[in-house]
LOBA-506684 format. One record per residue (C-alpha): residue number from 1; y, x, z negated. Coordinates in pm, 1 decimal. Each point is the difference from the previous one (the first is absolute). Example, Ala and Ser with C-alpha at 12.3 -4.5 7.8 and 13.67 -1.06 7.14 Angstrom:
BEGIN
<node><num>1</num><north>-450.0</north><east>1230.0</east><up>-780.0</up></node>
<node><num>2</num><north>344.0</north><east>137.0</east><up>66.0</up></node>
//
This chain:
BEGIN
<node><num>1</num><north>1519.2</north><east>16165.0</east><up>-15264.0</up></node>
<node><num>2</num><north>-43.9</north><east>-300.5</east><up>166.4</up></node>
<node><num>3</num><north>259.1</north><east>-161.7</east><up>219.0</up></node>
<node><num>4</num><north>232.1</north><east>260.2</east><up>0.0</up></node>
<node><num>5</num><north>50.8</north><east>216.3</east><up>362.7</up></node>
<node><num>6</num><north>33.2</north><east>406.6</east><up>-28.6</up></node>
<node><num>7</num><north>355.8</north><east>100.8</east><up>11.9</up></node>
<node><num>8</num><north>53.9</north><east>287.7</east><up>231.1</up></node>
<node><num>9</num><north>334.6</north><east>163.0</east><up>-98.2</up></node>
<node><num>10</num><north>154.2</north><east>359.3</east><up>242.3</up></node>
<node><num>11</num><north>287.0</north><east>213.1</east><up>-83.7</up></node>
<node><num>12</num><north>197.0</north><east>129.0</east><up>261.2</up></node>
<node><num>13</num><north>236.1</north><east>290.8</east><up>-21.2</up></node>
<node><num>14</num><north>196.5</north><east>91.9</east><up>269.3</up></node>
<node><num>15</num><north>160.6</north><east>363.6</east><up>39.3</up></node>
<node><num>16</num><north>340.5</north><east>7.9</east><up>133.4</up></node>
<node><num>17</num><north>177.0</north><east>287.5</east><up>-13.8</up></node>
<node><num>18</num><north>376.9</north><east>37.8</east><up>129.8</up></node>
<node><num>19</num><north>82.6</north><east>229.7</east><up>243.7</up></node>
<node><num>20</num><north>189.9</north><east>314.3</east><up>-93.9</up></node>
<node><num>21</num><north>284.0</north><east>52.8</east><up>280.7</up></node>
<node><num>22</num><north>171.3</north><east>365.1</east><up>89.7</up></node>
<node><num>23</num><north>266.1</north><east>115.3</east><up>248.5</up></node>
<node><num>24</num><north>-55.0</north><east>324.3</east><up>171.5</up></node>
<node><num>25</num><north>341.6</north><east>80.5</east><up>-3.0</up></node>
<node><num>26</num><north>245.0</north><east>-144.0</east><up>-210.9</up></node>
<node><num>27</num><north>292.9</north><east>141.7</east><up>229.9</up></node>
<node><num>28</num><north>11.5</north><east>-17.6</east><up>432.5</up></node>
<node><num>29</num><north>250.4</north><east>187.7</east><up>147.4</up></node>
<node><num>30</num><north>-5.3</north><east>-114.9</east><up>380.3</up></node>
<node><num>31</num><north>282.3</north><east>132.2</east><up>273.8</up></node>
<node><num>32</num><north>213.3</north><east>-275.1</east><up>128.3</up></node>
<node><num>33</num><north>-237.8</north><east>-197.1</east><up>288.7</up></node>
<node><num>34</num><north>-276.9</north><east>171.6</east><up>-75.0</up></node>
<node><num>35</num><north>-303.8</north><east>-177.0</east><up>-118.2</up></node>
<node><num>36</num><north>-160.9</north><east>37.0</east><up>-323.8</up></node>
<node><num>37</num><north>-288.0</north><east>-124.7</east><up>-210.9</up></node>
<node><num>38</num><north>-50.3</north><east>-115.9</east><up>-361.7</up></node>
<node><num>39</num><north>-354.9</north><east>-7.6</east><up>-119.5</up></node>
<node><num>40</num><north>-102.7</north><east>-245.0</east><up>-305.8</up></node>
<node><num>41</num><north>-325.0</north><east>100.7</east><up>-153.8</up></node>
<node><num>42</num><north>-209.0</north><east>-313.8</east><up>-209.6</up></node>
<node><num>43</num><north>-297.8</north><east>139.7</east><up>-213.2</up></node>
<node><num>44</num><north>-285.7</north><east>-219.5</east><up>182.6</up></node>
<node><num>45</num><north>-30.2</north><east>-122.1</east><up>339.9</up></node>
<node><num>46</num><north>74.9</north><east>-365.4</east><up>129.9</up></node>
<node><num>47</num><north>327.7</north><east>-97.1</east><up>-172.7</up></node>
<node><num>48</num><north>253.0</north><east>-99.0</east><up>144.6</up></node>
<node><num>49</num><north>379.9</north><east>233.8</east><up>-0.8</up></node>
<node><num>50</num><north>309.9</north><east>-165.7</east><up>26.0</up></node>
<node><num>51</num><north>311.4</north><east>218.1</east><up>121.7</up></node>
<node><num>52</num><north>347.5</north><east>-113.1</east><up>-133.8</up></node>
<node><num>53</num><north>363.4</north><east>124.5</east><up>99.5</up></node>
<node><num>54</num><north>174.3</north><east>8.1</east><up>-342.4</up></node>
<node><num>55</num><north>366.7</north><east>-17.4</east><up>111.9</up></node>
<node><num>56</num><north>-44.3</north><east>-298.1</east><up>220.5</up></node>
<node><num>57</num><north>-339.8</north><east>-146.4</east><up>-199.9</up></node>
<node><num>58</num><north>-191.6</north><east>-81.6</east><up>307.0</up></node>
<node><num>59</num><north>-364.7</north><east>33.5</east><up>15.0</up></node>
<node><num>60</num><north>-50.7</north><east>221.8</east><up>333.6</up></node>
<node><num>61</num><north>-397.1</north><east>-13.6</east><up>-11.1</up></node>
<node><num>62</num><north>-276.7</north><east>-161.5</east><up>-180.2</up></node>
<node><num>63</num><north>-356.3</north><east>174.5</east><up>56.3</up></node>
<node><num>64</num><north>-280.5</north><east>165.0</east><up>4.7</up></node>
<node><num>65</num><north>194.2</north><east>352.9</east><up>185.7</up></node>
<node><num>66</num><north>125.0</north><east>238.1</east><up>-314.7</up></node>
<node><num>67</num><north>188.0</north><east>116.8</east><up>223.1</up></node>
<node><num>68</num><north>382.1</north><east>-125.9</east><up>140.5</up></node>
<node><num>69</num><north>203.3</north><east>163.2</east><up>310.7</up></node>
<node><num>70</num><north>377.7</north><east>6.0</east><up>-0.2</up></node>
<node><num>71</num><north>91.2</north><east>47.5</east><up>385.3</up></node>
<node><num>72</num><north>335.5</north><east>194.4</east><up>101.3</up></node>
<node><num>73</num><north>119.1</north><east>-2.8</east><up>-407.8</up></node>
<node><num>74</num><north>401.8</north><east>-94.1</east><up>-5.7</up></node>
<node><num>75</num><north>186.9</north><east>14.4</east><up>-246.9</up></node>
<node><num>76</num><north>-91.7</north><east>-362.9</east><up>-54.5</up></node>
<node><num>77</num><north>-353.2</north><east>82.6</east><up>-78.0</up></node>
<node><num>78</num><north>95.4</north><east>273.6</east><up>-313.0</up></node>
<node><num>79</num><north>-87.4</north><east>-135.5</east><up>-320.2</up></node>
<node><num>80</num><north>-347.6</north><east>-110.5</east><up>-242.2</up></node>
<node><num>81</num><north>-290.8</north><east>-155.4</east><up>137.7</up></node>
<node><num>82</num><north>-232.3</north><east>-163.7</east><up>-229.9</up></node>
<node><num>83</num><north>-331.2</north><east>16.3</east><up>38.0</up></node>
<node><num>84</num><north>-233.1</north><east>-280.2</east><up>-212.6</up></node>
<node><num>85</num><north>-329.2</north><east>-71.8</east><up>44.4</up></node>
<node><num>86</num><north>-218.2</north><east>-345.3</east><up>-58.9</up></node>
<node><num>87</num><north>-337.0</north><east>59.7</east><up>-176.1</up></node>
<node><num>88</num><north>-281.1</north><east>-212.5</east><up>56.4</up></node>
<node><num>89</num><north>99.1</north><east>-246.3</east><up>-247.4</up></node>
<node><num>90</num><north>358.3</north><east>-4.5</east><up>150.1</up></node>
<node><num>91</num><north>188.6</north><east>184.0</east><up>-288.6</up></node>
<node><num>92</num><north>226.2</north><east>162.5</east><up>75.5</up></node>
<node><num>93</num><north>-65.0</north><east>409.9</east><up>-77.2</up></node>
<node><num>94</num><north>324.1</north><east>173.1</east><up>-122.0</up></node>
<node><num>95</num><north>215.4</north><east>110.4</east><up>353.7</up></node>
<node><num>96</num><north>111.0</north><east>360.0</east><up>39.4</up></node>
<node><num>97</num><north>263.3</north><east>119.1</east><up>228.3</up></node>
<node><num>98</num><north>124.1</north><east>209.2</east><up>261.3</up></node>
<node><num>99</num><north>369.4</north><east>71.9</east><up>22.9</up></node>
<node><num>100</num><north>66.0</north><east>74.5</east><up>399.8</up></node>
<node><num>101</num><north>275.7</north><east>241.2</east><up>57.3</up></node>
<node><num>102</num><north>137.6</north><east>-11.9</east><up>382.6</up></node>
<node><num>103</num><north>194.9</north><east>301.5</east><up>77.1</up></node>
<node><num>104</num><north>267.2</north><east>-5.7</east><up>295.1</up></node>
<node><num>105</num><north>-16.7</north><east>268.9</east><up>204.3</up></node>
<node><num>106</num><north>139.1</north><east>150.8</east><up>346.6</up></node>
<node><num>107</num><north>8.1</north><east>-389.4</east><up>180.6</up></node>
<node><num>108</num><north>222.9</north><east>-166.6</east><up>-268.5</up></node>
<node><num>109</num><north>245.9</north><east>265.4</east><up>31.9</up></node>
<node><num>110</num><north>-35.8</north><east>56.5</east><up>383.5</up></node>
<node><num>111</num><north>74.0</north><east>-411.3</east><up>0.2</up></node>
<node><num>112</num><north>298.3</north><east>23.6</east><up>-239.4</up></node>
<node><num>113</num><north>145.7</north><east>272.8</east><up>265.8</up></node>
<node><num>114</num><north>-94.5</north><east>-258.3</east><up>307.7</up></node>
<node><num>115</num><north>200.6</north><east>-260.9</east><up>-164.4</up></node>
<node><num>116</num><north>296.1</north><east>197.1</east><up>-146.9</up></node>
<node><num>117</num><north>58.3</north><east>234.3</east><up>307.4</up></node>
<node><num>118</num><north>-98.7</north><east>-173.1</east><up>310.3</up></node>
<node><num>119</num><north>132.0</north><east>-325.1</east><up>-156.2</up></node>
<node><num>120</num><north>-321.3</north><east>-200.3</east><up>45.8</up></node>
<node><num>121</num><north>-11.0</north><east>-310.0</east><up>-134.3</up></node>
<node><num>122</num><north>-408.0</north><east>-31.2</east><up>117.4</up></node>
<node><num>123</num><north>-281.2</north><east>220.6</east><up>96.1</up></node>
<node><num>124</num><north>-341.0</north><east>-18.2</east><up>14.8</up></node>
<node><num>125</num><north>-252.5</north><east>243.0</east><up>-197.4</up></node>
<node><num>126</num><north>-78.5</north><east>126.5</east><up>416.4</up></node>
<node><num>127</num><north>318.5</north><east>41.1</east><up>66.2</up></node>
<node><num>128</num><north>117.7</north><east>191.5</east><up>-334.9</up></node>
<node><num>129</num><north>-308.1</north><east>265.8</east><up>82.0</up></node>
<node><num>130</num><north>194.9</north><east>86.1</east><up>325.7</up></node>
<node><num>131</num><north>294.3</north><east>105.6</east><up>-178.8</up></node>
<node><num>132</num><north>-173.0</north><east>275.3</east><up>-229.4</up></node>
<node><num>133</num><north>79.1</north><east>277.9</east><up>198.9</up></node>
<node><num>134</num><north>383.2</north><east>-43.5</east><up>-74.9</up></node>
<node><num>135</num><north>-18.0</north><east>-16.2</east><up>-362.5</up></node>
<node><num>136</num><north>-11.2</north><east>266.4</east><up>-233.9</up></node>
<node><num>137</num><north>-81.8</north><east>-48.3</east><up>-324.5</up></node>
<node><num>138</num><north>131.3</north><east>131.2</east><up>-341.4</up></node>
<node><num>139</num><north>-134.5</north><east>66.3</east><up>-297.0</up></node>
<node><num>140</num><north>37.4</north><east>-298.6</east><up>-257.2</up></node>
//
């Protein structure tokens, strides 16, 4: 046919498959200042993971780590972290949590003793350590 140019026509289909997301644990138990890990597990490599504090709703870490480090847990730090993850088209995958459970142990009592006994009305971590000797602890 005269006059009339070839038409080249292509289909593209592009593959995109969400990443699956999993928690190794859904529960952390961690000792007062101790330091603990949660671990965030996408199903494919390269997206980024986005760590959230639930009780105060900040973002704490956006990333390519799966992994997030809480450093001498308080009592401030107990409570569900979120864990989402971006796939390569930037939806959002649905987030699974951890619930952190920070357990006081010999320090917060050996503190409450400093302050009630000795009448302290300061002390430093160092300085509360030099007082175990002279506590004994009971059973809760």
């Amino acid at each position: 046919m005269a006059g009339l140019d070839p038409v080249l026509t292509a289909a593209v289909t592009l593959n995109t498959t969400v990443p699956v997301l999993s928690v190794l644990q859904s529960q952390v138990d961690v000792n007062q200042f101790q330091t603990t890990q949660i671990t965030c597990i996408p199903s494919q490599d390269g997206v980024q993971i986005q760590w959230t504090f639930l009780s105060t709703n900040m973002v704490l870490y956006t990333g390519y780590e799966h992994t997030y480090t809480i450093v001498e847990a308080s009592p401030f730090d107990e409570g569900t972290y979120m864990c989402s993850v971006y796939g390569t088209d930037s939806r959002i995958v649905t987030p699974q949590s951890v619930y952190v459970n920070v357990i006081a142990g010999e320090i917060l009592f050996m503190i409450m003793y400093l302050f009630m006994c000795k009448q302290l009305s300061y002390i430093t971590f160092a300085e509360a350590r030099t007082y175990t000797s002279e506590i004994i602890l009971l059973p809760i």
